[in-house]
C-alpha positions as CSV (number, residue, x, y, z in Angstrom):
1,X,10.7,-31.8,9.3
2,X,10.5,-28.1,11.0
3,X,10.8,-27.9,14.6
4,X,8.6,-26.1,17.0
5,X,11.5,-23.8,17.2
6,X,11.9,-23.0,13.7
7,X,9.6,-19.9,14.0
8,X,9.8,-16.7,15.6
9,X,6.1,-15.1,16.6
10,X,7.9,-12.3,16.3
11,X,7.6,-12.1,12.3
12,X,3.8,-11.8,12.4
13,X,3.0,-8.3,11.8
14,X,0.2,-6.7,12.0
15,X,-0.8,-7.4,8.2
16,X,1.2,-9.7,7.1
17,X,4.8,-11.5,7.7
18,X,7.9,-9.8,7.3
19,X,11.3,-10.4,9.2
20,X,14.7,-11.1,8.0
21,X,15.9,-13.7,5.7
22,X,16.9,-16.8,6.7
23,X,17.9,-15.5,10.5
24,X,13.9,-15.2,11.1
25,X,12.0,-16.6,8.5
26,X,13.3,-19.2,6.2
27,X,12.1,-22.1,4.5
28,X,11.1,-24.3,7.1
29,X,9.2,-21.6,8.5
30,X,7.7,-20.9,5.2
31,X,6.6,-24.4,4.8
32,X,4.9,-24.5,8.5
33,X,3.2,-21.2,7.9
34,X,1.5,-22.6,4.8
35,X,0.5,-25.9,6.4
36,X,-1.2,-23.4,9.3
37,X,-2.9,-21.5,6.6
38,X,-4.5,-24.3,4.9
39,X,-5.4,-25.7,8.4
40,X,-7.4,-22.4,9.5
41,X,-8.6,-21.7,6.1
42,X,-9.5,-25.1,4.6
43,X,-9.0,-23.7,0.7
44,X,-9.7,-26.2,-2.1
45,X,-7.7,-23.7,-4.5
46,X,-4.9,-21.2,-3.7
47,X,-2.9,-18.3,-5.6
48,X,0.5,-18.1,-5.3
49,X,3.1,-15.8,-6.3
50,X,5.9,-14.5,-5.5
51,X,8.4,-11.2,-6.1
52,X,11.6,-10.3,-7.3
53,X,14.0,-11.2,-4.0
54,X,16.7,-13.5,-4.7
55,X,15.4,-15.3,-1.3
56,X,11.4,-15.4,-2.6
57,X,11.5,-18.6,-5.4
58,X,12.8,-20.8,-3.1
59,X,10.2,-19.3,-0.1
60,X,7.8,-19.7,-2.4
61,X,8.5,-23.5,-3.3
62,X,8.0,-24.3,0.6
63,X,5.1,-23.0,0.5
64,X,4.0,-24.6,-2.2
65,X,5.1,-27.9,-0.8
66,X,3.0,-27.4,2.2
67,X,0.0,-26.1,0.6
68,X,-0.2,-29.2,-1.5
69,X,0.9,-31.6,0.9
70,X,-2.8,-30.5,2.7
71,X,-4.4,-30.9,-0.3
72,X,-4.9,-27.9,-1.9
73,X,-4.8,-27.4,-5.1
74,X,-2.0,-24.5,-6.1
75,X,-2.2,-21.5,-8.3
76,X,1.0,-21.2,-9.6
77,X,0.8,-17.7,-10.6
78,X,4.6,-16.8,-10.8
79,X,6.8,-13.3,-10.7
80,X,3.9,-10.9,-9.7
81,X,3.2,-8.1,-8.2
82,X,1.2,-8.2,-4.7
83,X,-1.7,-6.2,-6.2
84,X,-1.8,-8.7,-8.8
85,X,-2.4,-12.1,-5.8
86,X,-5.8,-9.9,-5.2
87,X,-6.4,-9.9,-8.8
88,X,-5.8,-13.7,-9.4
89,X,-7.7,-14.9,-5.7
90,X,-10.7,-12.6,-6.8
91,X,-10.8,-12.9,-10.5
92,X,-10.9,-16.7,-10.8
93,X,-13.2,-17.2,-7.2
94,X,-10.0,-19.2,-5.8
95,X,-10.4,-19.8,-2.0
96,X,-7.3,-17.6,-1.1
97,X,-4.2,-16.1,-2.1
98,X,-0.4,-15.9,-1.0
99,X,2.1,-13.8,-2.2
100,X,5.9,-14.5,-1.1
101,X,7.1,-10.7,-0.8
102,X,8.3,-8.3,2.1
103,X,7.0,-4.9,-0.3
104,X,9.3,-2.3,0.5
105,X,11.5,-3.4,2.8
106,X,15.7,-4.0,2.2
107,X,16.7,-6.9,0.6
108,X,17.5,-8.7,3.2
109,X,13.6,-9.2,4.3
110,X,11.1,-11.2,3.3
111,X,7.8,-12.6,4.4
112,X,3.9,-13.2,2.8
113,X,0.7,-11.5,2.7
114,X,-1.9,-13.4,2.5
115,X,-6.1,-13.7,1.6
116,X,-9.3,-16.0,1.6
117,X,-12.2,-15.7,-0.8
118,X,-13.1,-12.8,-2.5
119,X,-9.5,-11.0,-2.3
120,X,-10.1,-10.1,1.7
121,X,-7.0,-9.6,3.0
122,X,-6.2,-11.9,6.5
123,X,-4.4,-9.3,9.2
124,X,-3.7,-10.2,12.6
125,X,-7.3,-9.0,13.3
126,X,-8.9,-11.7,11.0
127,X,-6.9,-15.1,11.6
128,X,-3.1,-14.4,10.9
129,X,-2.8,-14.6,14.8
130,X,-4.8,-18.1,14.7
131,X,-2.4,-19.2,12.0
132,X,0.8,-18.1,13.8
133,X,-0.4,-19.9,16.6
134,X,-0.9,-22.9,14.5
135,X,1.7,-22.2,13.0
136,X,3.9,-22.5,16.2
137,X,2.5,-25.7,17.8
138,X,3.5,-27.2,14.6
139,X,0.5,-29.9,14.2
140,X,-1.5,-29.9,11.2
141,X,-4.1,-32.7,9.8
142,X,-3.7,-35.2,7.3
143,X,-4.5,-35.2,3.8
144,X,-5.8,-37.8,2.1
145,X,-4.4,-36.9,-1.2
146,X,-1.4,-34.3,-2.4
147,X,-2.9,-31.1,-4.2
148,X,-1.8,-30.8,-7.8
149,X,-0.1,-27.3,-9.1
150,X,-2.0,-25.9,-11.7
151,X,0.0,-22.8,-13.7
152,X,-2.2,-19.8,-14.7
153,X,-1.0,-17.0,-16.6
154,X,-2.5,-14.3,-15.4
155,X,-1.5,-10.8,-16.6
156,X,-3.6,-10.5,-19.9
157,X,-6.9,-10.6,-17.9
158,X,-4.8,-8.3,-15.4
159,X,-4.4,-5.6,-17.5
160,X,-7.8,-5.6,-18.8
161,X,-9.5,-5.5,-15.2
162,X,-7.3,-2.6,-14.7
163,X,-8.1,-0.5,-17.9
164,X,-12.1,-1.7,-17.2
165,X,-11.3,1.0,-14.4
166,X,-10.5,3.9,-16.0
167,X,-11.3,5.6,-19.3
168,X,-8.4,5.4,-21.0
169,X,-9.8,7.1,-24.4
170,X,-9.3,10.6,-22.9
171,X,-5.7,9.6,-22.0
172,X,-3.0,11.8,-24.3
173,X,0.4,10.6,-25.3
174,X,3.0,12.0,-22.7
175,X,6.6,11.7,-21.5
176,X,6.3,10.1,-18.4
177,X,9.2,9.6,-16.1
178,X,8.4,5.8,-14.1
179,X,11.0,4.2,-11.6
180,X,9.9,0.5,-10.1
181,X,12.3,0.6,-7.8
182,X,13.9,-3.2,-9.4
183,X,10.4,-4.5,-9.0
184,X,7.7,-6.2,-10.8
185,X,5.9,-3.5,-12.0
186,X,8.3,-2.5,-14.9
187,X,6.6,-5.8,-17.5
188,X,3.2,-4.1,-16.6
189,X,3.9,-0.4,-17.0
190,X,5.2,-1.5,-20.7
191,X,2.1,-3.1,-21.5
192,X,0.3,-0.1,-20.7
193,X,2.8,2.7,-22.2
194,X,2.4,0.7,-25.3
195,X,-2.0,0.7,-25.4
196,X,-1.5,4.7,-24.5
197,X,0.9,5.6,-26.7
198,X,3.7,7.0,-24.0
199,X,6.7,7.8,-23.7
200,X,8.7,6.3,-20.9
201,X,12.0,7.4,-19.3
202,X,13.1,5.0,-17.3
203,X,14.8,4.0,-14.2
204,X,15.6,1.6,-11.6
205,X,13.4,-0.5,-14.3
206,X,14.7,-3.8,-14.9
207,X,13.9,-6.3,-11.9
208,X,16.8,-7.0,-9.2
209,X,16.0,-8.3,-6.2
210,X,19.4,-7.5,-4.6
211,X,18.4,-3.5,-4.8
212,X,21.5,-1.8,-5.8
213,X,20.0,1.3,-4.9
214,X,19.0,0.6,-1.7
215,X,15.5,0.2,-0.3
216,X,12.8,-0.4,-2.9
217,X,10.8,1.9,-1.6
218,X,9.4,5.4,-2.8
219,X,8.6,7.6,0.3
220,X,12.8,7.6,0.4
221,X,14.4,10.7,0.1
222,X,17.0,9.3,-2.0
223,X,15.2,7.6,-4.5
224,X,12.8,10.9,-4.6
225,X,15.8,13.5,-5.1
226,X,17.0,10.6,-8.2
227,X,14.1,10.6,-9.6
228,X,13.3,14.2,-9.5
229,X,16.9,14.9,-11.4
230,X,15.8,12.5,-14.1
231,X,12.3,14.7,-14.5
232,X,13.9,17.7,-14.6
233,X,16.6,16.7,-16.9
234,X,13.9,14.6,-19.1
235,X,10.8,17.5,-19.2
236,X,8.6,14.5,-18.5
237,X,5.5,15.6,-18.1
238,X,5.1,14.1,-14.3
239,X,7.0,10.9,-12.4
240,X,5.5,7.6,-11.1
241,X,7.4,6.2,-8.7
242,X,6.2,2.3,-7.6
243,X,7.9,-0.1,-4.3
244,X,8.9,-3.3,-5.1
245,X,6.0,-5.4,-4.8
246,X,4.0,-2.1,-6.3
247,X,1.0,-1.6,-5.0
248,X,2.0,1.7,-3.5
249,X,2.5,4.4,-6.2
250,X,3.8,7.6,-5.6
251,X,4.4,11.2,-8.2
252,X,6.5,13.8,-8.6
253,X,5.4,16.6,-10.8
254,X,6.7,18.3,-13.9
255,X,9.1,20.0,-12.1
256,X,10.7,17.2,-9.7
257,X,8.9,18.0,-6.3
258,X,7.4,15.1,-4.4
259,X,3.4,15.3,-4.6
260,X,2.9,14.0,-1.1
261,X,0.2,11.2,-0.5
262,X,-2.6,13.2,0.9
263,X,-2.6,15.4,-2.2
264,X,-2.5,12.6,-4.5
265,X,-5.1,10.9,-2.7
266,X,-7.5,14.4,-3.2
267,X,-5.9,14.9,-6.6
268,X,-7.0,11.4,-7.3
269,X,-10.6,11.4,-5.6
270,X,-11.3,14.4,-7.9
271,X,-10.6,12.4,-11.0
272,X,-12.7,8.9,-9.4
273,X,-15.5,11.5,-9.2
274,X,-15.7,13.0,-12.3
275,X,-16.1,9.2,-13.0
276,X,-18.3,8.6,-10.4
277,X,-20.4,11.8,-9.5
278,X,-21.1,11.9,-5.8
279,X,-19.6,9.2,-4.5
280,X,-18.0,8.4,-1.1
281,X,-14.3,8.4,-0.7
282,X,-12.4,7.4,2.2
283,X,-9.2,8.6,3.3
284,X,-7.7,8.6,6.5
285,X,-7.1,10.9,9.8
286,X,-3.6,12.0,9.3
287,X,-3.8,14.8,6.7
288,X,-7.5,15.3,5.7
289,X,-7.9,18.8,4.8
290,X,-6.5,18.0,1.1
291,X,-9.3,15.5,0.6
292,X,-11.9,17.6,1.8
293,X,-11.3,20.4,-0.2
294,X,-11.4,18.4,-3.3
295,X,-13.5,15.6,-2.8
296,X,-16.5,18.4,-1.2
297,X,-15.7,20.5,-4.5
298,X,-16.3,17.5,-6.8
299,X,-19.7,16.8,-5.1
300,X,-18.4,14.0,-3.4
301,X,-18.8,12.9,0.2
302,X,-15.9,12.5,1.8
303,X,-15.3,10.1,4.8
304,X,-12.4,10.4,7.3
305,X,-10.8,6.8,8.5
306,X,-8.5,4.8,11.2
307,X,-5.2,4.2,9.1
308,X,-4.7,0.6,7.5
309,X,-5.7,-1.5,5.0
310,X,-8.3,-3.5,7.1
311,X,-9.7,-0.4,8.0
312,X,-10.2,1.2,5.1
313,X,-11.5,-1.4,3.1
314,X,-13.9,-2.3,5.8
315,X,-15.1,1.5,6.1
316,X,-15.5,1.4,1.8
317,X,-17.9,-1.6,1.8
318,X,-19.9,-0.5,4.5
319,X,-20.5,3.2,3.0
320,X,-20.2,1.4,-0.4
321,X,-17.3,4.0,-1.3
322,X,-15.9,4.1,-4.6
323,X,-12.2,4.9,-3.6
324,X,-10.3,5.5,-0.3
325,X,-6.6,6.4,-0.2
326,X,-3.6,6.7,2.4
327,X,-1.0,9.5,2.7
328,X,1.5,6.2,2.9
329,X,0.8,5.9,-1.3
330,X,-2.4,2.7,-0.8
331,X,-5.0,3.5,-2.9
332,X,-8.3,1.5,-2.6
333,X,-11.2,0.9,-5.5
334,X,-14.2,-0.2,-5.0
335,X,-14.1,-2.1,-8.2
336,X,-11.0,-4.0,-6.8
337,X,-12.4,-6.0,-4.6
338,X,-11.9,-2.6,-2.2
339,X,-8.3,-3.3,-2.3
340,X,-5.1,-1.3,-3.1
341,X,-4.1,-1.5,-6.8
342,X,-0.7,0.5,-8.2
343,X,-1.5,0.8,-11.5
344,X,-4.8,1.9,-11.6
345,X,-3.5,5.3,-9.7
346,X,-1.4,5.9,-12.6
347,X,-4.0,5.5,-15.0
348,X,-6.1,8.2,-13.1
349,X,-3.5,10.7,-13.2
350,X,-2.6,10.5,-16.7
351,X,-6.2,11.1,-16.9
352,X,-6.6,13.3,-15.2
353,X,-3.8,15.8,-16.6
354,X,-5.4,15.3,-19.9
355,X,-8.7,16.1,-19.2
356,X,-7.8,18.7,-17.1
357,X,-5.3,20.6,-19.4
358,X,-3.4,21.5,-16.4
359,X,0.5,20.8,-15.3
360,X,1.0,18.8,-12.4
361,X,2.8,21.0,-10.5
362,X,-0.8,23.0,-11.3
363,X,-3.0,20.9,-9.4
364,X,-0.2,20.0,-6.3
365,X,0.5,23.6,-5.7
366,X,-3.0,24.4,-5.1
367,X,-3.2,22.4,-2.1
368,X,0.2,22.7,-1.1
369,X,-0.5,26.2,-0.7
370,X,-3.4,26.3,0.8
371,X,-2.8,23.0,3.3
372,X,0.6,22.9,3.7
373,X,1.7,20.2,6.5
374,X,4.9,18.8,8.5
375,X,5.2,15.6,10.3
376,X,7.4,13.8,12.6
377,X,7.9,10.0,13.8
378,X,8.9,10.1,17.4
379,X,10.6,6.9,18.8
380,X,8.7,5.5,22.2
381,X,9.1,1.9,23.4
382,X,6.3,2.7,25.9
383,X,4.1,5.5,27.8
384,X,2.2,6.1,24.1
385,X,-1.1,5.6,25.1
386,X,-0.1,8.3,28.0
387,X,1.4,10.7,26.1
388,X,-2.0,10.5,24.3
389,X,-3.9,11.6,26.4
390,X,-1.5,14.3,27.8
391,X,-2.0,15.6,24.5
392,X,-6.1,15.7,25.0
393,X,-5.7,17.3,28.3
394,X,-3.3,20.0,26.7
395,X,-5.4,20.7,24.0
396,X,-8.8,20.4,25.3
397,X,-10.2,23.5,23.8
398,X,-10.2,21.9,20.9
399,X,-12.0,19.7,18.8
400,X,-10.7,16.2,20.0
401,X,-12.0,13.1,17.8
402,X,-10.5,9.5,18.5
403,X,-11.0,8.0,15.0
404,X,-7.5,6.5,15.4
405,X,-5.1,8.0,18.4
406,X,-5.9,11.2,19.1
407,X,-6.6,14.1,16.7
408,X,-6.8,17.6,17.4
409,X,-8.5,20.8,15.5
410,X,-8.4,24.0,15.5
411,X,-9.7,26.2,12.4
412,X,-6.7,27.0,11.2
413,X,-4.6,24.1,12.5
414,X,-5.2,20.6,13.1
415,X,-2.7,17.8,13.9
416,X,-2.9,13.7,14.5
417,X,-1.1,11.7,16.7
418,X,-1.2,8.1,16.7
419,X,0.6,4.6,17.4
420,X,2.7,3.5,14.0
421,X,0.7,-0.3,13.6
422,X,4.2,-1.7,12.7
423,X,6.9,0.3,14.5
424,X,7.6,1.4,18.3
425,X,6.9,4.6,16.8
426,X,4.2,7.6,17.9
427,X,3.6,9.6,14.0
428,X,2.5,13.2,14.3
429,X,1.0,14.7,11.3
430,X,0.2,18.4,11.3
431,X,-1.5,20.6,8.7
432,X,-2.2,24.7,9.1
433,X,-3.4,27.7,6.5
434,X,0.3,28.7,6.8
435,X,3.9,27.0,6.7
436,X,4.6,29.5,9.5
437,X,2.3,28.3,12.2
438,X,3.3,24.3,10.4
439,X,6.5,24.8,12.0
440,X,5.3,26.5,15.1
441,X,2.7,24.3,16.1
442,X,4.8,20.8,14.8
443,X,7.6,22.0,17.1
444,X,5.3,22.8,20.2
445,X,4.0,18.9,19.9
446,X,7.0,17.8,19.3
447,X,8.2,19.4,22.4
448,X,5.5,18.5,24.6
449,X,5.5,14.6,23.3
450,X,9.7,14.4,23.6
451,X,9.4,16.3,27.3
């Protein structure tokens, strides 16, 4: 049996678990962690899944083994995606939901997310810390009985809840460039180019959980510039680009250039709108300006949020919002259990470039001009919540709001400085009317943060 010492608290972010494999978690730790959950939780029924790391089968079967060795009865749900453990946990009313993934981190990493009823997810906020703790003392109950393991196949009724969220009649064949990054996705995005008649170039598409490439994740420079070539090269009409456990997705446009995430997220509010006329959308504090131009022009109302998944999805069901989205590549439907999804985004943009009858590059280089933005992550094991409020003394002339660190407007400049959730990091994002006073303004915070 595991020993008290078998886990480090260390691998309990604050969403999920994540940590190197088998140096911090491992299988013993796997099998404790899922013994904690179904102690703190009490599920009858679980999901579980897992994705394509060559370390996350044999995860996955401790898990399993302590789930049903406190009498749960288990999900077996297989090679999935983590948008698709929401799916599964709030489709078929199961009591919770594990996935065995570490998203877009290196190969090397691994860890779970996990949810209760209705999809929610559980962060450190809302019992992962109660687990770990359980977790660590290493004493769980009895059970009576074992839990029997139950397979469910899963990605027919998948698909379907995801085209129920999109009209897909106005979609238009089209040469789309799409790169999983070696994850799950690739079995899904067939399924769909098939329905919509598309053309797909592919790459990075068949699953490997040793990532060649590198990290499976899409906000890489690397794995942008490679898939940009391919655009080019390819005249697709846009790129999709997905992390491994893909429920972030990211573009490109026609012509190769990266559309960052807070134009996608207003690119893609627009097209939930014409859907949904006047609806709320929530997006949150680091680069707004985007959103507010489009989601205000669509006769939406737009909402401006603390970054996160718990927070977002707790701001959509209390204004009842029909979308929220991240500049990190989340985005949220309300239709989803208010929960990220990565295909759904996809749908939306094919969409919306054939209702629109516009290029990609079209609708990015609107707002790129108009709100063009820099950022910078700044390293700081300590003195954040200092330099914070140096910042609000510096800047005090301005408007000051506190929806998450501090953020600071002026009318033709605003910026956001906060505490990363995950990293010893303090992330500045800054957006002006002009690239010029961008790099003025990002290098004057930047100096008065570093000094």
């Amino acid at each position: 049996m595991p020993t008290q010492s078998s886990i480090n608290p260390k691998i309990f972010k604050a969403y999920d678990i994540r940590a190197l494999y088998p140096e911090e978690i491992n299988e013993e730790a796997a099998y404790k962690i899922a013994k904690a959950y179904a102690a703190w939780l009490k599920p009858k029924k679980v999901a579980l899944g897992y994705d394509v790391r060559t370390s996350s089968k044999p995860l996955f079967e401790e898990v399993k083994r302590g789930l049903t060795e406190m009498g749960v009865e288990v999900f077996d749900v297989g090679l999935i995606t983590s948008d698709m453990i929401v799916f599964a946990t709030g489709n078929y009313n199961l009591d919770g939901g594990i996935v065995v993934t570490a998203s877009h981190n290196p190969a090397e990493y691994n860890g779970m997310k996990l949810y209760r009823e209705n999809a929610a997810p559980i962060s450190i906020d809302s019992g992962l810390a109660e687990i770990r703790d359980i977790a660590l003392a290493g004493k769980f109950p009895e059970s009576s009985a074992l839990g029997k393991v139950t397979k469910l196949e899963i990605k027919a009724d998948y698909l379907k809840k995801v085209f129920s969220l999109v009209d897909t009649s106005k979609i238009k064949p089209m040469k789309v460039v799409v790169n999983p990054n070696f994850g799950a996705a690739g079995e899904m995005i067939e399924h769909i180019a098939k329905k919509l008649n598309l053309e797909l170039v592919k790459l990075n598409f068949e699953p490997d959980g040793t990532f060649p490439k590198g990290q499976p994740d899409p906000s890489q420079l690397e794995n942008q510039k490679e898939t940009g070539e391919l655009v080019r090269k390819s005249g697709a009409a846009f790129a999709a680009m997905w992390d491994a456990d893909a429920d972030r997705c990211l573009f490109l446009d026609e012509n190769g250039e990266f559309v960052m995430g807070c134009y996608a997220t207003a690119i893609l509010a627009e097209a939930m709108l014409d859907q949904h006329p006047k609806s709320k959308i929530v997006f949150d504090t680091t680069l707004i300006w985007p959103a507010i131009d489009r989601v205000t022009a669509a006769g939406g109302v737009p909402l401006v949020n603390k970054v996160g998944h718990p927070f977002i999805k707790e701001r959509m069901k209390k204004e009842d919002a029909i979308f929220g989205g991240e500049t990190s590549g989340h985005f949220y439907f309300k239709n989803y259990w208010y929960c990220d999804n990565g295909m759904v985004p996809f749908l939306l943009m094919l969409k919306k470039l054939s209702t629109s009858g516009k290029k990609m590059s079209d609708l990015a280089n609107y707002l790129r001009n108009k709100y063009p933005n820099g950022f910078k992550l700044i390293r700081k094991e300590e003195g954040i919540p200092e330099k914070l409020k140096e910042i609000e003394k510096k800047y005090a002339d301005a408007k000051i709001e506190h929806i998450d660190g501090v953020s600071v407007e002026y009318p033709d400049w605003r910026f956001n400085a906060r505490a990363s959730n995950t990293e010893p990091l303090l992330k500045v994002f800054l957006e002006a009317k002009s690239q010029k006073l961008v790099d003025e303004k990002l290098k004057e915070v930047v100096d008065l943060i570093e000094n």
